[in-house]
PyMOL CGO cylinders between C-alpha atoms (Angstrom):
from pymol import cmd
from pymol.cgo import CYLINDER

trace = [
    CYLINDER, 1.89, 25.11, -3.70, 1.30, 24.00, -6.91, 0.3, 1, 1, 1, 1, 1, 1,
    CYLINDER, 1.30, 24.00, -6.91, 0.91, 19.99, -7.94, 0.3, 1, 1, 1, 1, 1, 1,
    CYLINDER, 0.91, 19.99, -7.94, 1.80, 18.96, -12.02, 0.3, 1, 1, 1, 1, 1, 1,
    CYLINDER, 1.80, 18.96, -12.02, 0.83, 15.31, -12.64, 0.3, 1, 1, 1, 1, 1, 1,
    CYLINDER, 0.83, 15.31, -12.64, 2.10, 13.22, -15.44, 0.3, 1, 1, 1, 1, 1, 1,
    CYLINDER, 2.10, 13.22, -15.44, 1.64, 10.06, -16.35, 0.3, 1, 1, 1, 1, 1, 1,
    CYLINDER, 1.64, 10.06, -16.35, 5.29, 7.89, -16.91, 0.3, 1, 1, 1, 1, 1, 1,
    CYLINDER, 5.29, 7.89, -16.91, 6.92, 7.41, -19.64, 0.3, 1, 1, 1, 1, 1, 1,
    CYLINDER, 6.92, 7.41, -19.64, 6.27, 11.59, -20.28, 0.3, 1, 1, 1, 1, 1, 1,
    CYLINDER, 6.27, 11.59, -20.28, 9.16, 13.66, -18.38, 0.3, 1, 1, 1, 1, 1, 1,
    CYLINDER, 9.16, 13.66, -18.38, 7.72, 16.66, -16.05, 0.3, 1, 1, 1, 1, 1, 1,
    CYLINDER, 7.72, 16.66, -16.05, 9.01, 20.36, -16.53, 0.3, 1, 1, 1, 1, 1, 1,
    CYLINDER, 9.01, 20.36, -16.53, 11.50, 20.59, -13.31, 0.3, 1, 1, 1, 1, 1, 1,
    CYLINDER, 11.50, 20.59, -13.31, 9.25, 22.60, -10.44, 0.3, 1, 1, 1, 1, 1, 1,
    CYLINDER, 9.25, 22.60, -10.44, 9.84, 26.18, -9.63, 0.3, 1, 1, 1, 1, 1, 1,
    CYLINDER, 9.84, 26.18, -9.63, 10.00, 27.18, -5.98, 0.3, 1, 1, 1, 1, 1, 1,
    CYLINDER, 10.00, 27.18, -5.98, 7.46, 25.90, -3.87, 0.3, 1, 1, 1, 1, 1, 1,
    CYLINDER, 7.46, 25.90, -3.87, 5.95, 23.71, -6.77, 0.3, 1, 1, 1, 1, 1, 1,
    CYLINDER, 5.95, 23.71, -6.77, 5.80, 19.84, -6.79, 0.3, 1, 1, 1, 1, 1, 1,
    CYLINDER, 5.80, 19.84, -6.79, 6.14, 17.24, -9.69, 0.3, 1, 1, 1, 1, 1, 1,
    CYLINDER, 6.14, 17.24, -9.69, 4.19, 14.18, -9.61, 0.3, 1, 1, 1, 1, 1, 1,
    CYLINDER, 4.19, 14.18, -9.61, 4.63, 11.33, -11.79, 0.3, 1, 1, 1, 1, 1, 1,
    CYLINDER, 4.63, 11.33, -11.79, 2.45, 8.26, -11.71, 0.3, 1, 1, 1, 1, 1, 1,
    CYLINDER, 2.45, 8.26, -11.71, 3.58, 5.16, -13.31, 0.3, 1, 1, 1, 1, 1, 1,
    CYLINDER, 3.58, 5.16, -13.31, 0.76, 2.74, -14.29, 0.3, 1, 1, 1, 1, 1, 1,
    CYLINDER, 0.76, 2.74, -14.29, 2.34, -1.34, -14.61, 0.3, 1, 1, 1, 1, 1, 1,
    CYLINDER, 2.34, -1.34, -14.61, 1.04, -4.67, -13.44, 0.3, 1, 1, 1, 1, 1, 1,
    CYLINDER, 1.04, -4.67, -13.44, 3.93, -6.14, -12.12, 0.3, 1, 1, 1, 1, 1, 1,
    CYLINDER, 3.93, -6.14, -12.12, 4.88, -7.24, -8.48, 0.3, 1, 1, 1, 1, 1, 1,
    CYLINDER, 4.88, -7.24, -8.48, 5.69, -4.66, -5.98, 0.3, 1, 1, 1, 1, 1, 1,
    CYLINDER, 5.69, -4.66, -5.98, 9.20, -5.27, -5.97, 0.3, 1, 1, 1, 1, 1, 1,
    CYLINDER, 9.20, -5.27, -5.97, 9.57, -4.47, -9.43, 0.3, 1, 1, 1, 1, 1, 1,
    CYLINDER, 9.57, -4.47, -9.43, 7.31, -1.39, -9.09, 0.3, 1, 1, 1, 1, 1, 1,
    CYLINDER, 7.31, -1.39, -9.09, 9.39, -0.24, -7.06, 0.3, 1, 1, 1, 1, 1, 1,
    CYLINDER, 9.39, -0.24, -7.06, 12.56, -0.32, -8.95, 0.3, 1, 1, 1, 1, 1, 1,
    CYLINDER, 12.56, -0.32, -8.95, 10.82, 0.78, -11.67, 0.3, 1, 1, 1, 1, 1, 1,
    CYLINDER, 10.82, 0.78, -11.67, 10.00, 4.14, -9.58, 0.3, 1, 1, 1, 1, 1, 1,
    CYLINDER, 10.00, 4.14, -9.58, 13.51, 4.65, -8.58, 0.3, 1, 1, 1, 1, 1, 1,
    CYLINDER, 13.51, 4.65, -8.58, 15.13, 4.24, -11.79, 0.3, 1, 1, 1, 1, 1, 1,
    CYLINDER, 15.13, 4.24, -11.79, 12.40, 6.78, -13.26, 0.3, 1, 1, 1, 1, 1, 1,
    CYLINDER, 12.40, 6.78, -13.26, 13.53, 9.22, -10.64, 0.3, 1, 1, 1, 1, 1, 1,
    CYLINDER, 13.53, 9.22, -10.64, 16.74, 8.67, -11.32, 0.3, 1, 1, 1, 1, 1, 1,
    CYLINDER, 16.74, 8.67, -11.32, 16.03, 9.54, -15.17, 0.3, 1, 1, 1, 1, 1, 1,
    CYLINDER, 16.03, 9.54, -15.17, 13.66, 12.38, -14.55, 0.3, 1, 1, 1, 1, 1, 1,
    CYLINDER, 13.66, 12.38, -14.55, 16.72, 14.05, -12.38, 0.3, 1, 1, 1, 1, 1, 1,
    CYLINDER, 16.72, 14.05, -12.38, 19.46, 13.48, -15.11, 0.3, 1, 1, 1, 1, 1, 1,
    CYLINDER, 19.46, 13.48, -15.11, 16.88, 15.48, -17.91, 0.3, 1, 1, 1, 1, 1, 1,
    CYLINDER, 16.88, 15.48, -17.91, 16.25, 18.22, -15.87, 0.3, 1, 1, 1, 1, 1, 1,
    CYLINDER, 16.25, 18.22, -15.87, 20.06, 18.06, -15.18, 0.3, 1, 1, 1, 1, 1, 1,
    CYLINDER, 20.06, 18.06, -15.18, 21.29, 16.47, -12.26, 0.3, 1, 1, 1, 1, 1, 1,
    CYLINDER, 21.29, 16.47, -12.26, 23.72, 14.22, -13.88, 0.3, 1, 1, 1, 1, 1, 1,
    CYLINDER, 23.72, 14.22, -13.88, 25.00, 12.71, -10.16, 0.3, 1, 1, 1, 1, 1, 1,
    CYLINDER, 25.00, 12.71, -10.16, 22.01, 12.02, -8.83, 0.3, 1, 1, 1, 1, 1, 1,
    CYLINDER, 22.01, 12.02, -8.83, 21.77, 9.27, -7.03, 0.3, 1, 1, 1, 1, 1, 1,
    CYLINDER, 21.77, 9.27, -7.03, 19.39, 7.14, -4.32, 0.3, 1, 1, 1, 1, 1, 1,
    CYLINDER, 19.39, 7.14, -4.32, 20.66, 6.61, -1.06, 0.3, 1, 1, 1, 1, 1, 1,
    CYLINDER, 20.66, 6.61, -1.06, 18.52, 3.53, 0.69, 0.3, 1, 1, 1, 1, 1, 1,
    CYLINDER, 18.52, 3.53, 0.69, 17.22, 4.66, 4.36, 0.3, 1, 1, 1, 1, 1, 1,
    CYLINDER, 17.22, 4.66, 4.36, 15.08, 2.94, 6.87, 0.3, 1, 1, 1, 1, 1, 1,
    CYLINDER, 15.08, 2.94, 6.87, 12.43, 5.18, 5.79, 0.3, 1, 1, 1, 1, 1, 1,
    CYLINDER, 12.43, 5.18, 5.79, 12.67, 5.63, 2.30, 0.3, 1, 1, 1, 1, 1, 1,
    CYLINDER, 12.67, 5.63, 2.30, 15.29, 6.74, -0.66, 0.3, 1, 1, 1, 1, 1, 1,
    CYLINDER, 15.29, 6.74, -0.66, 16.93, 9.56, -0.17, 0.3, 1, 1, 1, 1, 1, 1,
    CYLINDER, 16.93, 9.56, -0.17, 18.75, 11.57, -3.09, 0.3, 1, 1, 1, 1, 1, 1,
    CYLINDER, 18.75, 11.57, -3.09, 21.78, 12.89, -3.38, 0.3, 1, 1, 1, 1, 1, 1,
    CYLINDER, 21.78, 12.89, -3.38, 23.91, 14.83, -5.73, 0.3, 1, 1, 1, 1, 1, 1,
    CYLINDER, 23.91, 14.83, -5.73, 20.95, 17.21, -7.04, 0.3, 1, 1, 1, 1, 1, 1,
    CYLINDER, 20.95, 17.21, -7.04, 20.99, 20.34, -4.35, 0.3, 1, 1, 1, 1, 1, 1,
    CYLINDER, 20.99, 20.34, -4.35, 18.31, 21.12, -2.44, 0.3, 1, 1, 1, 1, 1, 1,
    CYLINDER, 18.31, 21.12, -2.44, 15.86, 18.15, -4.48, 0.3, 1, 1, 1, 1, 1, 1,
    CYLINDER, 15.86, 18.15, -4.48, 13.69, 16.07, -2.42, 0.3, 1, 1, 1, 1, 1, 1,
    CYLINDER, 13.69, 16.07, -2.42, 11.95, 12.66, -3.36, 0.3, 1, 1, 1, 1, 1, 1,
    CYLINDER, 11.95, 12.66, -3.36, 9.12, 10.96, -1.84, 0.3, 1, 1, 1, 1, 1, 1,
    CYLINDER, 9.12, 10.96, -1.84, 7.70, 7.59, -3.30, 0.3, 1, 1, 1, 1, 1, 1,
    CYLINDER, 7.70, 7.59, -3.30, 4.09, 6.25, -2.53, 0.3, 1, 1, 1, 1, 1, 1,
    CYLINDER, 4.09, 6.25, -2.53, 2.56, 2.56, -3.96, 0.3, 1, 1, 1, 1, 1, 1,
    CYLINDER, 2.56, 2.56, -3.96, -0.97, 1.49, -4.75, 0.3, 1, 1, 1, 1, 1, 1,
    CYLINDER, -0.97, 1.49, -4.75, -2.14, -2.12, -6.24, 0.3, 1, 1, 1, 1, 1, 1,
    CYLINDER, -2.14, -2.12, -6.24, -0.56, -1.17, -10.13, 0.3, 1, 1, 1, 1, 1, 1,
    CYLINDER, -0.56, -1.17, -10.13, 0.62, 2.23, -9.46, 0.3, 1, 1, 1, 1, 1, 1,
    CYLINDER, 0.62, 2.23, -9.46, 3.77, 3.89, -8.10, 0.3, 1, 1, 1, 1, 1, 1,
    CYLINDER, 3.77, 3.89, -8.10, 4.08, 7.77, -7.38, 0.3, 1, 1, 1, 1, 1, 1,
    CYLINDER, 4.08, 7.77, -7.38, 7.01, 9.40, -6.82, 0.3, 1, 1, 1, 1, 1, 1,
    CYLINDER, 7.01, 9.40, -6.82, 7.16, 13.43, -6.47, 0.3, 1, 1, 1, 1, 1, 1,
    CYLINDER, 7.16, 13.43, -6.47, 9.81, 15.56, -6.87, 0.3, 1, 1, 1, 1, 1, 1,
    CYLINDER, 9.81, 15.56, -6.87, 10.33, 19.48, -5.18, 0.3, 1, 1, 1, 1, 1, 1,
    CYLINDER, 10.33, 19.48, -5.18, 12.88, 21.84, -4.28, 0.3, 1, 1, 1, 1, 1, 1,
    CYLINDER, 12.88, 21.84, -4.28, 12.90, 21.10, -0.95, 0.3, 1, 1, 1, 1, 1, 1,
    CYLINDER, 12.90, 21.10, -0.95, 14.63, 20.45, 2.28, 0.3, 1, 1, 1, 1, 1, 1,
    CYLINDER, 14.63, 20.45, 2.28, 11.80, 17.31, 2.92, 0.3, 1, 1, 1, 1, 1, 1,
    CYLINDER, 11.80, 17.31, 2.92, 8.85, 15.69, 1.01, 0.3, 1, 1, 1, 1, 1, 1,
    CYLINDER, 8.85, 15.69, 1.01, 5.66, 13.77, 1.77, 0.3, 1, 1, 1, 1, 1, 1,
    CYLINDER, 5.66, 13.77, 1.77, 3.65, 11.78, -1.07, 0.3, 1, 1, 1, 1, 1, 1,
    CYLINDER, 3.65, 11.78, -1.07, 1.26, 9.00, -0.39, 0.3, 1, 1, 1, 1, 1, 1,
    CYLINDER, 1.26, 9.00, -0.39, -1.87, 7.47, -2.61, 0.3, 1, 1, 1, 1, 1, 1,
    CYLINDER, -1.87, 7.47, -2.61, -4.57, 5.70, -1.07, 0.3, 1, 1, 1, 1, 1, 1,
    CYLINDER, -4.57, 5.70, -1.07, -7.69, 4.04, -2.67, 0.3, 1, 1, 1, 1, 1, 1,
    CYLINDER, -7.69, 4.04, -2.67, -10.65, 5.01, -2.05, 0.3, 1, 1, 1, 1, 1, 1,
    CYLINDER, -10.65, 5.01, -2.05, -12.61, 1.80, -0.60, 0.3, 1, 1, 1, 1, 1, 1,
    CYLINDER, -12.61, 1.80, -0.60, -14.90, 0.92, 1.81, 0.3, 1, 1, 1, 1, 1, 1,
    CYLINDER, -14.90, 0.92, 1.81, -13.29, -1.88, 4.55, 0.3, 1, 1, 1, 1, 1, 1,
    CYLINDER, -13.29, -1.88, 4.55, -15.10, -3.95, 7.93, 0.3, 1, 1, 1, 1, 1, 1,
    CYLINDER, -15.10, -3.95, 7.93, -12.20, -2.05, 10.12, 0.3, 1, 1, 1, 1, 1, 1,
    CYLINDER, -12.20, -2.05, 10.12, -11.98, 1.54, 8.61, 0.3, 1, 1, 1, 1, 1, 1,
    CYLINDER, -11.98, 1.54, 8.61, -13.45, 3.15, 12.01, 0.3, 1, 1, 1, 1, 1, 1,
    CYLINDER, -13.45, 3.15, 12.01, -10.98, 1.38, 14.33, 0.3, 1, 1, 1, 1, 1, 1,
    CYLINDER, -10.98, 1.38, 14.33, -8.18, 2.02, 11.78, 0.3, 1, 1, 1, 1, 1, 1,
    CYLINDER, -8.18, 2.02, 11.78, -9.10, 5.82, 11.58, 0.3, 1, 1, 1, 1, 1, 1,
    CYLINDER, -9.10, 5.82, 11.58, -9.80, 5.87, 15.69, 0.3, 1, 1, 1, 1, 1, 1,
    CYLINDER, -9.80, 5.87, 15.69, -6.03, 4.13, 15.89, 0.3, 1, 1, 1, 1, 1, 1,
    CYLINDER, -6.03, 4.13, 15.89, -4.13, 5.92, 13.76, 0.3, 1, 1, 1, 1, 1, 1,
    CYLINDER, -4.13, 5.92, 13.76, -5.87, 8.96, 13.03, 0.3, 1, 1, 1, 1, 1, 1,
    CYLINDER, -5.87, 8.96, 13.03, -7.05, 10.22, 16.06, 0.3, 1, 1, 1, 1, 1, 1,
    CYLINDER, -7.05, 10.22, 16.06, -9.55, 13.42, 15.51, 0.3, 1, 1, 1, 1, 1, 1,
    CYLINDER, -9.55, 13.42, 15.51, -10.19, 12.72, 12.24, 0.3, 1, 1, 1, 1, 1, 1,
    CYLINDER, -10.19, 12.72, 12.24, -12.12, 9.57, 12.79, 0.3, 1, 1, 1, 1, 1, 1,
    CYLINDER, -12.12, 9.57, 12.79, -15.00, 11.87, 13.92, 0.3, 1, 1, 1, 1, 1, 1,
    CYLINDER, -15.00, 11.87, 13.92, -15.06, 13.77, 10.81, 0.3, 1, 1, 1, 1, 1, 1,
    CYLINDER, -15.06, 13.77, 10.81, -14.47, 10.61, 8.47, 0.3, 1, 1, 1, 1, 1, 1,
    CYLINDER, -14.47, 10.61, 8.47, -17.14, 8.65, 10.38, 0.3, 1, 1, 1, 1, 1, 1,
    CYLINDER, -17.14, 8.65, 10.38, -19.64, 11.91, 10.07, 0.3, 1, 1, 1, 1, 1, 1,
    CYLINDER, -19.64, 11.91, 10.07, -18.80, 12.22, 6.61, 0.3, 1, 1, 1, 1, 1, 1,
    CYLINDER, -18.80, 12.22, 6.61, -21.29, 11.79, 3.32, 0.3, 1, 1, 1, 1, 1, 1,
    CYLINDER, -21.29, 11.79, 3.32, -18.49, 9.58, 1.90, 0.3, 1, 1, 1, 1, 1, 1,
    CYLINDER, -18.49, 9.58, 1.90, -16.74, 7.98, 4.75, 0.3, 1, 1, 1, 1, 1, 1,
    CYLINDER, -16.74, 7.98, 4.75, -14.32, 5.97, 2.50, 0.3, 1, 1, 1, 1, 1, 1,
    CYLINDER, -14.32, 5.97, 2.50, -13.51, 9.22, 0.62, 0.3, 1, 1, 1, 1, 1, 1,
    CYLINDER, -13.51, 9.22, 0.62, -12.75, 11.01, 3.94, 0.3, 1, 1, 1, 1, 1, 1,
    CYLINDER, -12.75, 11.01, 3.94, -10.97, 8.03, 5.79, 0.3, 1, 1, 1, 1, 1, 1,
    CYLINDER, -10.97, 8.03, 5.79, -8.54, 7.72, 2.36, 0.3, 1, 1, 1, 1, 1, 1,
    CYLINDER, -8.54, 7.72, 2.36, -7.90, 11.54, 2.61, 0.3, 1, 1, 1, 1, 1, 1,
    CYLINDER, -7.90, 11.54, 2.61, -7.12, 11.78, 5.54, 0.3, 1, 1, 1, 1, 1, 1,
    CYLINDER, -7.12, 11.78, 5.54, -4.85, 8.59, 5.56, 0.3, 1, 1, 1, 1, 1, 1,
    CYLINDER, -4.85, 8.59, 5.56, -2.71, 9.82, 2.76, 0.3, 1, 1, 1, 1, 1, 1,
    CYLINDER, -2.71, 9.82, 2.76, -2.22, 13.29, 4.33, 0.3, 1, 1, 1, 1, 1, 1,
    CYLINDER, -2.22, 13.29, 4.33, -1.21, 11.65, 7.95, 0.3, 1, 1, 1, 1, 1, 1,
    CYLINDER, -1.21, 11.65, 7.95, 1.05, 9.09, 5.73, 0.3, 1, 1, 1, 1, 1, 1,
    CYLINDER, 1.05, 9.09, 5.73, 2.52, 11.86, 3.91, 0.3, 1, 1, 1, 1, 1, 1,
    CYLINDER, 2.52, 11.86, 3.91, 3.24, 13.88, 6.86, 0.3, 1, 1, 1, 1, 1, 1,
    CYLINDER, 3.24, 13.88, 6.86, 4.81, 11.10, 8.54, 0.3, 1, 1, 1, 1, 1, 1,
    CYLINDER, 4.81, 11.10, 8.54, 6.92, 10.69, 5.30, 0.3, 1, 1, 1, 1, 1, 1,
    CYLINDER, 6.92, 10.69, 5.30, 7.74, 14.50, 5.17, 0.3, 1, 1, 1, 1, 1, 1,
    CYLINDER, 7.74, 14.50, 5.17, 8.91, 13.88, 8.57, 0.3, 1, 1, 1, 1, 1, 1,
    CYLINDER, 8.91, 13.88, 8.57, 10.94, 10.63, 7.84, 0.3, 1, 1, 1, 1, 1, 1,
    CYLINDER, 10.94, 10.63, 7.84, 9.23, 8.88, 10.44, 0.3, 1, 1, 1, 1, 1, 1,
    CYLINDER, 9.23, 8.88, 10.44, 7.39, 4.97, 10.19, 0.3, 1, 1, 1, 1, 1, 1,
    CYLINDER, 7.39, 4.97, 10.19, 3.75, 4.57, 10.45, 0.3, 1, 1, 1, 1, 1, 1,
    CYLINDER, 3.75, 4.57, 10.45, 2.61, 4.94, 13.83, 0.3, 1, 1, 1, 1, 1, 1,
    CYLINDER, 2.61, 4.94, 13.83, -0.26, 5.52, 16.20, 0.3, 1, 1, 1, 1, 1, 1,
    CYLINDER, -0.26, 5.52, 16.20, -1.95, 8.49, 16.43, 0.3, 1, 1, 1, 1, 1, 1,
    CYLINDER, -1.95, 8.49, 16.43, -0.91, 10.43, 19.81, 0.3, 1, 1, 1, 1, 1, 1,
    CYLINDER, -0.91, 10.43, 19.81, -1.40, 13.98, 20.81, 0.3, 1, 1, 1, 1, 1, 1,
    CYLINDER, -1.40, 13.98, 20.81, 2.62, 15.00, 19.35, 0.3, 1, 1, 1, 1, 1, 1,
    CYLINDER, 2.62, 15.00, 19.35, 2.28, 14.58, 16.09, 0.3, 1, 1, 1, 1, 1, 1,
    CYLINDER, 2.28, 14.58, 16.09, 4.48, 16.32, 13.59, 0.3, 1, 1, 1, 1, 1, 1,
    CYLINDER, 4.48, 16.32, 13.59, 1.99, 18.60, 11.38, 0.3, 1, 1, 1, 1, 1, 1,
    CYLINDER, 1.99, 18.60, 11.38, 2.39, 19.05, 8.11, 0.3, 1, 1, 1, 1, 1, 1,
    CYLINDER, 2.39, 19.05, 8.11, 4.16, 22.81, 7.08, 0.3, 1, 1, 1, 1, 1, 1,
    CYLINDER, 4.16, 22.81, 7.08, 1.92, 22.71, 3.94, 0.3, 1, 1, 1, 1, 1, 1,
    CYLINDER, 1.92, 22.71, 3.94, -0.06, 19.77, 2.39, 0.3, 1, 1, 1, 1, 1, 1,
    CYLINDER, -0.06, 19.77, 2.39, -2.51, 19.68, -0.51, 0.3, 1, 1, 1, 1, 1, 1,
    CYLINDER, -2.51, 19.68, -0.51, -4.73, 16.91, -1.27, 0.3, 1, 1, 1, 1, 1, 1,
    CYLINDER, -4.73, 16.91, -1.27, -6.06, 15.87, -4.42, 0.3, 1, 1, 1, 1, 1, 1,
    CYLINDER, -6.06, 15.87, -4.42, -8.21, 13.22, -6.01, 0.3, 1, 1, 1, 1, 1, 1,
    CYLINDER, -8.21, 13.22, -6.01, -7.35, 11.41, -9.11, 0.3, 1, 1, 1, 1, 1, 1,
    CYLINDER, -7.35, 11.41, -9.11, -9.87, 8.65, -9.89, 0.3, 1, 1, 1, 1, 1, 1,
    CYLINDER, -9.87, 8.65, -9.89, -10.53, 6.29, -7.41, 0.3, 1, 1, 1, 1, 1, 1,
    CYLINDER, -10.53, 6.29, -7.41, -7.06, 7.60, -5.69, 0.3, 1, 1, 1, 1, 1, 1,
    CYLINDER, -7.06, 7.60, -5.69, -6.70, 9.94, -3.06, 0.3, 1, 1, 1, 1, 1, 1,
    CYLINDER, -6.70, 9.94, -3.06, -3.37, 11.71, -3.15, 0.3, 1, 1, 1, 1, 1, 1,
    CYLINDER, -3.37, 11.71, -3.15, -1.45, 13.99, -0.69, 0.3, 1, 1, 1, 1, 1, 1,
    CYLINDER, -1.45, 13.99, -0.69, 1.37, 15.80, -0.77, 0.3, 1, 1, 1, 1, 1, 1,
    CYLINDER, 1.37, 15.80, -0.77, 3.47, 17.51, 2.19, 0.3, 1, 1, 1, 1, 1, 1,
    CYLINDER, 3.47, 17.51, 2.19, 5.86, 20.11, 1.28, 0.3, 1, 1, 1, 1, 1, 1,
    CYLINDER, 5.86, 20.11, 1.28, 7.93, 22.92, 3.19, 0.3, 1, 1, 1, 1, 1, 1,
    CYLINDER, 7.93, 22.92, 3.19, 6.73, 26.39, 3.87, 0.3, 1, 1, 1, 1, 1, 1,
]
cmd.load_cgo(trace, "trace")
């Protein structure tokens, strides 16, 4: 898999097979407009490389495009940021997480991350480990189309995932075979 990251208002080169764009847009602004922001930068990133009846399709977990083939789209927030990638795919994952330290990180890991608590609370940086591994079980979950839930012993796996730091930011991304 590979990852390209650009920074909005720059366009990304449309991914070959099995590749990944990621685009983070940097505004302070409320959430709400962050997040129409994100969508209408998908929207124009799709026309350039193209698709000119693309569209968003508003689901319970997450937008879903249509009118661009086999294109996926998975969005992911932070405090000033807003990710969206896009792949040739059948499904996508994306999520960000901060890396910071936090009083309940070990019961949040233990809840909702199951075996990985272990290794995040043996870790050298456990609020490095705890935000990797959060993104990549959010980003599953995503990949999935499935809400945040607790960690049980069925949980959908990832088909392919690679994780990434960027700053203070740890980024995954969940992708088909």
């Amino acid at each position: 898999m590979s990852l390209t990251l650009t920074r909005w208002p720059e366009t990304p080169a449309a991914p070959c097979s099995g590749g990944v764009a990621v685009v983070r847009i940097r505004l302070d602004t409320p959430r709400s407009t962050l997040r129409q922001v994100a969508r209408d930068c998908a929207l124009t990133i799709l026309r350039a490389w193209g698709h000119e009846s693309a569209s968003l399709e508003e689901t319970t977990t997450g937008p879903k495009l249509t009118g661009c083939g086999a294109m996926a789209l998975s969005l992911a927030y932070t405090t000033n940021d807003a990710w969206l990638a896009l792949a040739q795919s059948h499904s996508l994952g994306i999520d960000a997480t901060i890396i910071k330290d936090f009083a309940e990180c070990a019961e949040v890991a233990r809840i909702y991350l199951g075996p990985s608590s272990a290794v995040i609370a043996g870790s050298d940086d456990p609020a490095a480990a705890f935000a990797a591994a959060w993104s990549r079980h959010e980003a599953t979950l995503k990949y999935h189309r499935l809400p945040l839930t607790e960690w049980h012993p069925h949980m959908p796996k990832a088909p392919r995932h690679l994780s990434v730091r960027e700053a203070d930011i740890a980024l995954s991304v969940v992708l088909d075979r």
